[in-house]
N, CA, C and O atoms as a CHARMM CRD file, in Angstrom:
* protein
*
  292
    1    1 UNK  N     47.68800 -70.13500 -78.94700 PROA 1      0.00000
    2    1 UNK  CA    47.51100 -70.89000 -80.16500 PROA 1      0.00000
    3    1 UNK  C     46.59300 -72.07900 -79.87000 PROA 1      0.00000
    4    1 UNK  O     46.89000 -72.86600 -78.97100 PROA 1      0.00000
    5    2 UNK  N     45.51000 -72.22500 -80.58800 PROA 2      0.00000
    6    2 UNK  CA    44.85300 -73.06000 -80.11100 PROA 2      0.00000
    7    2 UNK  C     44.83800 -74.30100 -81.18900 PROA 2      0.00000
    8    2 UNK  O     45.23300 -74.23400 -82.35300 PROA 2      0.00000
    9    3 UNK  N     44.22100 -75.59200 -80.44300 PROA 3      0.00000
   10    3 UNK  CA    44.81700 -77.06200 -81.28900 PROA 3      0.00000
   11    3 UNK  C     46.26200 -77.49900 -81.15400 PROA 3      0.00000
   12    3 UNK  O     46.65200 -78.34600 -81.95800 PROA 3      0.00000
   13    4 UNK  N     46.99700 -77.09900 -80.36600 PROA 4      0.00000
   14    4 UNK  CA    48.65500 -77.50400 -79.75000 PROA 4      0.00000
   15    4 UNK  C     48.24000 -77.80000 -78.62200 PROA 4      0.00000
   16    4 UNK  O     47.25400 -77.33000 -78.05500 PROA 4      0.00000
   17    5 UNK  N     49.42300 -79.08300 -78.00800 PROA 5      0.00000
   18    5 UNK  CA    49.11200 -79.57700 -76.79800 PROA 5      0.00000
   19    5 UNK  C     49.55300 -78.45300 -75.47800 PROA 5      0.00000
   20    5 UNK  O     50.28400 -77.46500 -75.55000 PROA 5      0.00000
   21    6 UNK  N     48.98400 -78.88700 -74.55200 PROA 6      0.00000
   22    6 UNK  CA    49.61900 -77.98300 -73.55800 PROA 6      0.00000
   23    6 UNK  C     50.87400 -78.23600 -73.65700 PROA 6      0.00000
   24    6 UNK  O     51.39300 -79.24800 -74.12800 PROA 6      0.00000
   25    7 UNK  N     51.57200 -76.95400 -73.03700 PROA 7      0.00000
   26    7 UNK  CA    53.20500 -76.97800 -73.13000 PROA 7      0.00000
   27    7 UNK  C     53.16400 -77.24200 -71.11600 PROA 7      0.00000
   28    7 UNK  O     52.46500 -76.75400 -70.22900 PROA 7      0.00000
   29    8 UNK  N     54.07800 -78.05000 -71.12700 PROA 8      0.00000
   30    8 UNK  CA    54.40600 -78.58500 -69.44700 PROA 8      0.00000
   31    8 UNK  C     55.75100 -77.66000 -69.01400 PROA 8      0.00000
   32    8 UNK  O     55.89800 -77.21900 -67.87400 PROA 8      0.00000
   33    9 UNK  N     56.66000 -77.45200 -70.05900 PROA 9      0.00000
   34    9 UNK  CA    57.60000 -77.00200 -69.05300 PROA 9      0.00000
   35    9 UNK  C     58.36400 -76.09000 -70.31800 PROA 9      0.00000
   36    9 UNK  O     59.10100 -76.61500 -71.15300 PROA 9      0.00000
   37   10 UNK  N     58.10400 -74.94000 -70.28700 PROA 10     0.00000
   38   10 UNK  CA    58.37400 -74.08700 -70.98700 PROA 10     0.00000
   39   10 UNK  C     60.49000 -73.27700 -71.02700 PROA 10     0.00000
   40   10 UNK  O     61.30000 -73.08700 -71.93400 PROA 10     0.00000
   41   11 UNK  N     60.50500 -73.11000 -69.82300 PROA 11     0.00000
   42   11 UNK  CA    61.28700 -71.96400 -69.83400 PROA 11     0.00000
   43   11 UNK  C     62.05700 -71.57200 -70.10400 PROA 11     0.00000
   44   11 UNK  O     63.21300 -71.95200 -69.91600 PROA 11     0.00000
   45   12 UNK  N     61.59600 -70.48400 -70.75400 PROA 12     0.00000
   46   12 UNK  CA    61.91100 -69.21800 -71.96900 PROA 12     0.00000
   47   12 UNK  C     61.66000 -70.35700 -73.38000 PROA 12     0.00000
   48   12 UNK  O     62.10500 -70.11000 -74.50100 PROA 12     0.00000
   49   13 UNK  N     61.34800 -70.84900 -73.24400 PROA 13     0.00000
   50   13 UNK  CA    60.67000 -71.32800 -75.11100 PROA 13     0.00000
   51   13 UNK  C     59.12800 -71.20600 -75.09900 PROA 13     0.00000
   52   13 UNK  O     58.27200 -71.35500 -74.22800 PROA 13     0.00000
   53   14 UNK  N     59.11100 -70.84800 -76.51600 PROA 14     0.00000
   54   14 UNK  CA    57.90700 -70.54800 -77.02700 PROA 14     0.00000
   55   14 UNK  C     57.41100 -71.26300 -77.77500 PROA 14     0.00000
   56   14 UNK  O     58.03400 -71.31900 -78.83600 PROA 14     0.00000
   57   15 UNK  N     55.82600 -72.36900 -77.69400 PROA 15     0.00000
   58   15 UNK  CA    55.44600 -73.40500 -78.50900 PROA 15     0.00000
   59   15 UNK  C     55.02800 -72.22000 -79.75800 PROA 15     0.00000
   60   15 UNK  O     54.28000 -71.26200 -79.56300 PROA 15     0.00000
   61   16 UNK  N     55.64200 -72.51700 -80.93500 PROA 16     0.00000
   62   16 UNK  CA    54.68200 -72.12200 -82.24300 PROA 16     0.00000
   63   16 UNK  C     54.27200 -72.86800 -83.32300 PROA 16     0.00000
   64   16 UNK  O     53.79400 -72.38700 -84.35100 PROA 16     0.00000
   65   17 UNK  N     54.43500 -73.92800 -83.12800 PROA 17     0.00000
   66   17 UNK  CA    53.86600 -74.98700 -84.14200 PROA 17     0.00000
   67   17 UNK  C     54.19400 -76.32700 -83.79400 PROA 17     0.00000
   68   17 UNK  O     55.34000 -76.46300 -83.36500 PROA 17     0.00000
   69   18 UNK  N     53.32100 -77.60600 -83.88200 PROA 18     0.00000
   70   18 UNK  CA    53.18100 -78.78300 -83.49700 PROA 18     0.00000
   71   18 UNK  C     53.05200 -79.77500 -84.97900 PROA 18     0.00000
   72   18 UNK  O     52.48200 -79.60100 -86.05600 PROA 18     0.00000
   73   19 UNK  N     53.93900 -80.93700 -84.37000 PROA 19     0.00000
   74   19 UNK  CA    53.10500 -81.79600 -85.93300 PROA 19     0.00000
   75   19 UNK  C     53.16500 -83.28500 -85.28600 PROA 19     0.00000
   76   19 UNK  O     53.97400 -83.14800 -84.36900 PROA 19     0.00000
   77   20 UNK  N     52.93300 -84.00700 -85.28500 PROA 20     0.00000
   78   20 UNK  CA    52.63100 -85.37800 -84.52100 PROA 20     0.00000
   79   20 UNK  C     53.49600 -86.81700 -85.56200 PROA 20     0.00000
   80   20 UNK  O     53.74900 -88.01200 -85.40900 PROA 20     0.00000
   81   21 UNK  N     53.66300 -85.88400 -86.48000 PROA 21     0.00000
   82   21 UNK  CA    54.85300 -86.41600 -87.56000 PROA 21     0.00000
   83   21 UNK  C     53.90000 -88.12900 -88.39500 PROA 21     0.00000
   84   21 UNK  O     54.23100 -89.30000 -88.58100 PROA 21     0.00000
   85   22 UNK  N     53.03100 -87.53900 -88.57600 PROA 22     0.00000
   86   22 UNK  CA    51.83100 -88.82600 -89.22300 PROA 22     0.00000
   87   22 UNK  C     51.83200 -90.18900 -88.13900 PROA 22     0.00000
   88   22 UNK  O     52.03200 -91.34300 -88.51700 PROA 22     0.00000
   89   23 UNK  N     51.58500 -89.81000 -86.82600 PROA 23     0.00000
   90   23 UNK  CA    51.39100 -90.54000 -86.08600 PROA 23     0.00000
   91   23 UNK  C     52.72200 -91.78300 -85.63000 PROA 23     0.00000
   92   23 UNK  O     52.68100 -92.92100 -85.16200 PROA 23     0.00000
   93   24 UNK  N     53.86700 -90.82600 -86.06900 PROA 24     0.00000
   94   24 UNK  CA    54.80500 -91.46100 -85.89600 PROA 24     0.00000
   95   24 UNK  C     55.89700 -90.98700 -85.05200 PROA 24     0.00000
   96   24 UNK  O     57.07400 -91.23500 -85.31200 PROA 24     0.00000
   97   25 UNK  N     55.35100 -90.01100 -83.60700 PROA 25     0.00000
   98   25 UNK  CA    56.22900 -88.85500 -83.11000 PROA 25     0.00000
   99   25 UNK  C     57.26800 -89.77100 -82.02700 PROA 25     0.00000
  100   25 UNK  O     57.41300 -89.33500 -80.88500 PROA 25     0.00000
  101   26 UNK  N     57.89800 -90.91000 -82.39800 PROA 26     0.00000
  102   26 UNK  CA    59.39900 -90.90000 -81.48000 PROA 26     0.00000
  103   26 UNK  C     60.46000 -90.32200 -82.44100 PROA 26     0.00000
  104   26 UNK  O     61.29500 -91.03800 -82.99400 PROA 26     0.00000
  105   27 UNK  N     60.40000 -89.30400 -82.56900 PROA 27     0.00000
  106   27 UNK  CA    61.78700 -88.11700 -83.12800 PROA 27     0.00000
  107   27 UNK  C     63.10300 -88.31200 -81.55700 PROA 27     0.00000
  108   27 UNK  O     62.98200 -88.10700 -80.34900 PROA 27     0.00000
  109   28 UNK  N     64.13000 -88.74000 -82.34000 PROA 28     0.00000
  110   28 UNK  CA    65.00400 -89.41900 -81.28300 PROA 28     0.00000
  111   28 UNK  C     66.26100 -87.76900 -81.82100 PROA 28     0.00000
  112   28 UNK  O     66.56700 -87.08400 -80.84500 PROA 28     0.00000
  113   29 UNK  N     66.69300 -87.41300 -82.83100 PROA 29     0.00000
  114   29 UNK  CA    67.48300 -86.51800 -83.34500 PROA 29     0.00000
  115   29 UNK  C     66.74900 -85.51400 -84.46100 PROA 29     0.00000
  116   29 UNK  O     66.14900 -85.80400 -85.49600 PROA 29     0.00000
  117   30 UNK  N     67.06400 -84.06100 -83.77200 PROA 30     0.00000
  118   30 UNK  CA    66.31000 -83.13400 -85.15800 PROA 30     0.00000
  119   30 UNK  C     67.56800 -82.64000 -85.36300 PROA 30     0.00000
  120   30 UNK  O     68.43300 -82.75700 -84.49600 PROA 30     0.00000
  121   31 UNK  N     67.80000 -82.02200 -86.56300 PROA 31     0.00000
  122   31 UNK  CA    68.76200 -81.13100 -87.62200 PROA 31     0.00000
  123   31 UNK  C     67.97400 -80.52100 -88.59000 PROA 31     0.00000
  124   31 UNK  O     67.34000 -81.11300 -89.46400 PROA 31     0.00000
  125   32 UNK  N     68.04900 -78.92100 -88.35100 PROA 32     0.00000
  126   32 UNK  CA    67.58500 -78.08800 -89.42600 PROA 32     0.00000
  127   32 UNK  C     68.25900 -77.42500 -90.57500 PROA 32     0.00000
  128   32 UNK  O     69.33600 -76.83000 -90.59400 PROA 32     0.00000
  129   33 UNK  N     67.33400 -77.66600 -91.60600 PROA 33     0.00000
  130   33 UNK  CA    69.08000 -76.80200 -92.52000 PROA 33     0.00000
  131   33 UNK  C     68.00000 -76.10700 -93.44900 PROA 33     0.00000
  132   33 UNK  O     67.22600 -76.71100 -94.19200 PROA 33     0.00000
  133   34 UNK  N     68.09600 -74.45400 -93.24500 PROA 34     0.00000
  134   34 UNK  CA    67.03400 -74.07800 -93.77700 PROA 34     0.00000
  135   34 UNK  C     65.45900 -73.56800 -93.32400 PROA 34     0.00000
  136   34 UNK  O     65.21100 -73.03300 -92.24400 PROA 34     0.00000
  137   35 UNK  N     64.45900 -73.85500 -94.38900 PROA 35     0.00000
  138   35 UNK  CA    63.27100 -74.10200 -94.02400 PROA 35     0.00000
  139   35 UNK  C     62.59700 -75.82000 -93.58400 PROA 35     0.00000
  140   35 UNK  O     61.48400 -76.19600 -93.21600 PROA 35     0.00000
  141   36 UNK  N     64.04000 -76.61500 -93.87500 PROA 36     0.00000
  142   36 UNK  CA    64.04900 -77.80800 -93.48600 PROA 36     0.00000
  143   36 UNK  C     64.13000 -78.68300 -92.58800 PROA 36     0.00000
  144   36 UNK  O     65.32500 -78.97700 -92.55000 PROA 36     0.00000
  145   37 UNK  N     63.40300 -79.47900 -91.58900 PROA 37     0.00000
  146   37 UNK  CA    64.01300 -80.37900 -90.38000 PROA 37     0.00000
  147   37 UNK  C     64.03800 -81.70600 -90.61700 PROA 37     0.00000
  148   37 UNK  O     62.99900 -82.26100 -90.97400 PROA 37     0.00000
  149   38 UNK  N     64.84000 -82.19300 -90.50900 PROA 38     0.00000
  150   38 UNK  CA    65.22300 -83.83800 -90.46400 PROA 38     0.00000
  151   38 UNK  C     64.99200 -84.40400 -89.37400 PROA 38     0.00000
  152   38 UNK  O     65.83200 -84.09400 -88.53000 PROA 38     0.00000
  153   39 UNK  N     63.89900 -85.39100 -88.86300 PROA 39     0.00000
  154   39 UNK  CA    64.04700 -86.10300 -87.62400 PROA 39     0.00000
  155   39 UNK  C     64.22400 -87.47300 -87.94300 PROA 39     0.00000
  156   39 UNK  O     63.53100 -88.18100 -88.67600 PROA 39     0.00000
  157   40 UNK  N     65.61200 -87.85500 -87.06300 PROA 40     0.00000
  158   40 UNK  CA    65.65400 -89.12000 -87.04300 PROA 40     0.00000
  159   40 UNK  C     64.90200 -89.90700 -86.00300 PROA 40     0.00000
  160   40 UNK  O     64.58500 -89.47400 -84.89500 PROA 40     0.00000
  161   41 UNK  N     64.62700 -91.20800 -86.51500 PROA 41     0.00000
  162   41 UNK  CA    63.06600 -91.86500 -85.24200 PROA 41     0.00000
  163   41 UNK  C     64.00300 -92.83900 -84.91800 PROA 41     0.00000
  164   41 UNK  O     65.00900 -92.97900 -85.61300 PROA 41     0.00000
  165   42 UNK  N     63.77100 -93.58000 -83.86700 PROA 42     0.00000
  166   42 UNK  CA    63.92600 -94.55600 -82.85100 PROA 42     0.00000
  167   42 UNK  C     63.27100 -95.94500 -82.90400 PROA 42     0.00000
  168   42 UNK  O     63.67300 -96.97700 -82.36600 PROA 42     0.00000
  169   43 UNK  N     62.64900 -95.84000 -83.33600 PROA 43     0.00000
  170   43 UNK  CA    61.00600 -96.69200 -82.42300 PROA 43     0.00000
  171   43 UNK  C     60.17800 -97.54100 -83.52200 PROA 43     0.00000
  172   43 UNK  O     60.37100 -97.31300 -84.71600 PROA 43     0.00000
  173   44 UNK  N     59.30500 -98.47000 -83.12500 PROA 44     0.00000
  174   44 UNK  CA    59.10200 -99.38600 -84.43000 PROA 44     0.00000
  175   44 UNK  C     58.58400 -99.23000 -85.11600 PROA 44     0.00000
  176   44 UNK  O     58.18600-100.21300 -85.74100 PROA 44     0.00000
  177   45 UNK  N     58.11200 -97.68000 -85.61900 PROA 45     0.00000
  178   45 UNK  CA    57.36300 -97.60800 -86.74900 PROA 45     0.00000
  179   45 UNK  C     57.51200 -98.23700 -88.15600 PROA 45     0.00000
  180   45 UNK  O     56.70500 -98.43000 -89.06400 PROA 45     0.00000
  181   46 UNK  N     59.06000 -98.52900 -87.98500 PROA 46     0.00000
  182   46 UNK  CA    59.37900 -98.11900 -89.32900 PROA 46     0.00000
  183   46 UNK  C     59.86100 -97.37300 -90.45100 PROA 46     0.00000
  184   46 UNK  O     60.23200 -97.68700 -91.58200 PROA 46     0.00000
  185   47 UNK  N     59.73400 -96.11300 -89.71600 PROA 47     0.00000
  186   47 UNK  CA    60.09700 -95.22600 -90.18800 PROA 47     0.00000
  187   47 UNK  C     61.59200 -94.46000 -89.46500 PROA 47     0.00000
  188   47 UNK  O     61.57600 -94.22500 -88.25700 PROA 47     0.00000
  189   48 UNK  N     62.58900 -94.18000 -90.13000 PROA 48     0.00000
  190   48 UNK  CA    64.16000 -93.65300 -90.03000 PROA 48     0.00000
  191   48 UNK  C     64.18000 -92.25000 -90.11000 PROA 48     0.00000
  192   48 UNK  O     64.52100 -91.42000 -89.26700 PROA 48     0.00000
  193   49 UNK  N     63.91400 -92.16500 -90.83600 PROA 49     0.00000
  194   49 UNK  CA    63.77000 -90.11800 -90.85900 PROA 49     0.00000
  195   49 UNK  C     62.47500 -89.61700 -91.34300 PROA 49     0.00000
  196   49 UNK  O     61.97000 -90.23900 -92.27800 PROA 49     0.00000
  197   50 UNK  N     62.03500 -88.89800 -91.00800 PROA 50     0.00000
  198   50 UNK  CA    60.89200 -87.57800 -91.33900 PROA 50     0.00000
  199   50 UNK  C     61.43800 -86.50200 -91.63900 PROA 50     0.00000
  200   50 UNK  O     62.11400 -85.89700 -90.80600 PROA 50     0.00000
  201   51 UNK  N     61.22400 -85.96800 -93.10200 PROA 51     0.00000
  202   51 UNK  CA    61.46000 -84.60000 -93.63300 PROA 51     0.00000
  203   51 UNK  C     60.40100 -83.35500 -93.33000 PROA 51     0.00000
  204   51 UNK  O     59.29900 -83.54100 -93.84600 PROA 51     0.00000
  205   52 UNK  N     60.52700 -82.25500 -92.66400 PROA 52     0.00000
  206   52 UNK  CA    59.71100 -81.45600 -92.29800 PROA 52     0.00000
  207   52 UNK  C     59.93200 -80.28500 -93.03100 PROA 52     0.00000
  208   52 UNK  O     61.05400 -79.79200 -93.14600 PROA 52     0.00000
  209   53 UNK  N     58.77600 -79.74700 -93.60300 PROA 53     0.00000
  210   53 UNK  CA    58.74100 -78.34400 -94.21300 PROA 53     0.00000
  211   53 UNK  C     58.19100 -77.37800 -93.09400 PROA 53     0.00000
  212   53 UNK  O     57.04400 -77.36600 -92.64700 PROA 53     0.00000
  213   54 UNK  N     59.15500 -76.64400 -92.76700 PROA 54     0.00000
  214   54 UNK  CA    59.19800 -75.03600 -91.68800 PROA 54     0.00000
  215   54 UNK  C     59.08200 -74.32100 -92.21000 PROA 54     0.00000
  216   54 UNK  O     59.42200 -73.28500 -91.64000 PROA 54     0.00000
  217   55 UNK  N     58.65600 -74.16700 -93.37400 PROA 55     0.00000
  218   55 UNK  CA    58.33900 -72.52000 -94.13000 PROA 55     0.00000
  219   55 UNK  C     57.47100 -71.91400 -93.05400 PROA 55     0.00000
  220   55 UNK  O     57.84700 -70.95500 -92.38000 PROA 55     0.00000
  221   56 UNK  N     56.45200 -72.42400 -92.93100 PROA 56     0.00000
  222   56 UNK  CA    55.37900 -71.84400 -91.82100 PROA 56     0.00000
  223   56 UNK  C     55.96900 -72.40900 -90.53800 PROA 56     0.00000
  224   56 UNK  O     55.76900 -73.61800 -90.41900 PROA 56     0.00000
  225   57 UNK  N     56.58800 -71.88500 -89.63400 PROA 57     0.00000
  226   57 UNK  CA    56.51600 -72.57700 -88.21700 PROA 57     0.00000
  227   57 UNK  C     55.18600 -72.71800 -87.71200 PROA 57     0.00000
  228   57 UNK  O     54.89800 -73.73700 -87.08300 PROA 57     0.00000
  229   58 UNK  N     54.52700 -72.01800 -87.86600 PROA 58     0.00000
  230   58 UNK  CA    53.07400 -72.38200 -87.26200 PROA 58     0.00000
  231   58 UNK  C     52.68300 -73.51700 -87.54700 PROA 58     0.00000
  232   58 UNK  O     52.05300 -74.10700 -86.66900 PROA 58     0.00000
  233   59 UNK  N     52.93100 -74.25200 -88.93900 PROA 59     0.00000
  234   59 UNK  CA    51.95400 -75.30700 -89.32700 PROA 59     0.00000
  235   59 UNK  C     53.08500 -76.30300 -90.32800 PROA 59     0.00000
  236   59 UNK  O     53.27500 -76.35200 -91.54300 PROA 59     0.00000
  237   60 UNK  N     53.69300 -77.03100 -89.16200 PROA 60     0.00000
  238   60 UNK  CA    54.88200 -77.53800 -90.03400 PROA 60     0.00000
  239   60 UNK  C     53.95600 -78.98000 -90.64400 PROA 60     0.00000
  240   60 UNK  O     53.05100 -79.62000 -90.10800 PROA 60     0.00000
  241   61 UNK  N     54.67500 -79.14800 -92.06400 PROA 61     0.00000
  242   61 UNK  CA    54.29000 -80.19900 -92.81400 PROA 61     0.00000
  243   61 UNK  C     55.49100 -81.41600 -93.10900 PROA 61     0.00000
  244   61 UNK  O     56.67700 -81.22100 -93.37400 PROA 61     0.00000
  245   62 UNK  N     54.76100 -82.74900 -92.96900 PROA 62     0.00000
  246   62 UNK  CA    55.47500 -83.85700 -93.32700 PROA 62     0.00000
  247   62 UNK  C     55.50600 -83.58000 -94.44100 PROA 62     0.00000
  248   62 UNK  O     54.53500 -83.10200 -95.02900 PROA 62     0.00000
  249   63 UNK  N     57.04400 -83.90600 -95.18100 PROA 63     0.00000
  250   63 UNK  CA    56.35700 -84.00800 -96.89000 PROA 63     0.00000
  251   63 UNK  C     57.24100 -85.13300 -97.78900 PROA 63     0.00000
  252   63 UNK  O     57.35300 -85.32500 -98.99900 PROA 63     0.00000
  253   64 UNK  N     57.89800 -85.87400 -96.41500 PROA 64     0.00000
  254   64 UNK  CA    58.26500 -87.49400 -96.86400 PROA 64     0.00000
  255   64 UNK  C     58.73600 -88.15000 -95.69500 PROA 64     0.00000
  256   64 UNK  O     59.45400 -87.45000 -94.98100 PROA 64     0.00000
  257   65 UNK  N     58.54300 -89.17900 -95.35800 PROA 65     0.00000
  258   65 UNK  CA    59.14900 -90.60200 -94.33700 PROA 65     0.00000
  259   65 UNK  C     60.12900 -91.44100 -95.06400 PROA 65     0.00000
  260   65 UNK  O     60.13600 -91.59100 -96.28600 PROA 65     0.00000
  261   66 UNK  N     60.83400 -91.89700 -94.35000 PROA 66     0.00000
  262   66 UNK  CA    61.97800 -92.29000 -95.24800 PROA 66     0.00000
  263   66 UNK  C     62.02500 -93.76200 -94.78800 PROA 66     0.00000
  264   66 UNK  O     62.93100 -93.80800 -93.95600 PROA 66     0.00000
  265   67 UNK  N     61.36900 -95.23000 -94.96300 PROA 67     0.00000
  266   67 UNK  CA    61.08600 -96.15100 -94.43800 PROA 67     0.00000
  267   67 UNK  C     63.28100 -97.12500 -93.78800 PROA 67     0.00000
  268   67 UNK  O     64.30600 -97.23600 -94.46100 PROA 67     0.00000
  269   68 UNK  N     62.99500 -97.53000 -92.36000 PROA 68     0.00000
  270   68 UNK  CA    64.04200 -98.14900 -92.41600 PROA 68     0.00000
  271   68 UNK  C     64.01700 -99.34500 -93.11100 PROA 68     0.00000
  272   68 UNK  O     63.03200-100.07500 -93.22300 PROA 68     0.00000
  273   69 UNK  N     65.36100 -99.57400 -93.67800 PROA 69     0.00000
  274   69 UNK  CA    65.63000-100.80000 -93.73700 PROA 69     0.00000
  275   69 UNK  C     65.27900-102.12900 -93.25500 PROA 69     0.00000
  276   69 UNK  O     64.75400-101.91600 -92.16200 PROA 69     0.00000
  277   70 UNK  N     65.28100-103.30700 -93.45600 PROA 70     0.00000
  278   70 UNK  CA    64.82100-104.47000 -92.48100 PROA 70     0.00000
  279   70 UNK  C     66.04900-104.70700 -92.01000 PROA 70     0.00000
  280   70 UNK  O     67.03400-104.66300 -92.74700 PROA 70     0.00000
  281   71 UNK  N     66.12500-105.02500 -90.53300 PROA 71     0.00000
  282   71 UNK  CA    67.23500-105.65300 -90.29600 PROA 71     0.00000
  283   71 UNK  C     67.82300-104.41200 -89.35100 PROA 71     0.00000
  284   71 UNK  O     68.18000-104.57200 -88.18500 PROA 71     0.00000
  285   72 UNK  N     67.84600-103.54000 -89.84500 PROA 72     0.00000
  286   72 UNK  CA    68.43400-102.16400 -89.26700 PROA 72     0.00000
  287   72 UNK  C     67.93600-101.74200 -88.04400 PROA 72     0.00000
  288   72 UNK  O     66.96200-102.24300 -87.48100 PROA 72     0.00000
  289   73 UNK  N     68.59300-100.84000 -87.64300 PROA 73     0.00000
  290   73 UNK  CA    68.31100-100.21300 -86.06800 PROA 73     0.00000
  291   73 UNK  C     68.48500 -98.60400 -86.82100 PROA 73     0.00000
  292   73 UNK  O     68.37800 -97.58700 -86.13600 PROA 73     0.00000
């Protein structure tokens, strides 16, 4: 698949789709439910969760950020 980063340490998983999550990739917790992934973030973006559309694993799409709170962790 070309345009995915190299994969470093594979074994037995298979890279099939990458998303960099709008330049916001500290994903600290994923949960899928569905064609759906929820990542919860860490880190100071700003941003608390990322909603991911997996219909396509090949070409997963952001299709909302969920801004944290001020004050919050």
């Amino acid at each position: 698949m070309s345009g995915l980063p190299p994969v470093l340490d594979a074994r037995g998983l298979e890279l099939v789709g990458h998303t960099d999550l709008g330049g916001k990739g500290d994903g600290m917790q994923i949960m899928r439910n569905g064609d759906v992934v929820y990542v919860g973030h860490m880190g100071d973006f700003g941003v608390g969760t990322s909603v991911v559309d997996i219909t396509d694993v090949s070409q997963p799409r952001v299709v909302r950020q969920i801004a944290v709170p001020k004050g919050t962790h």
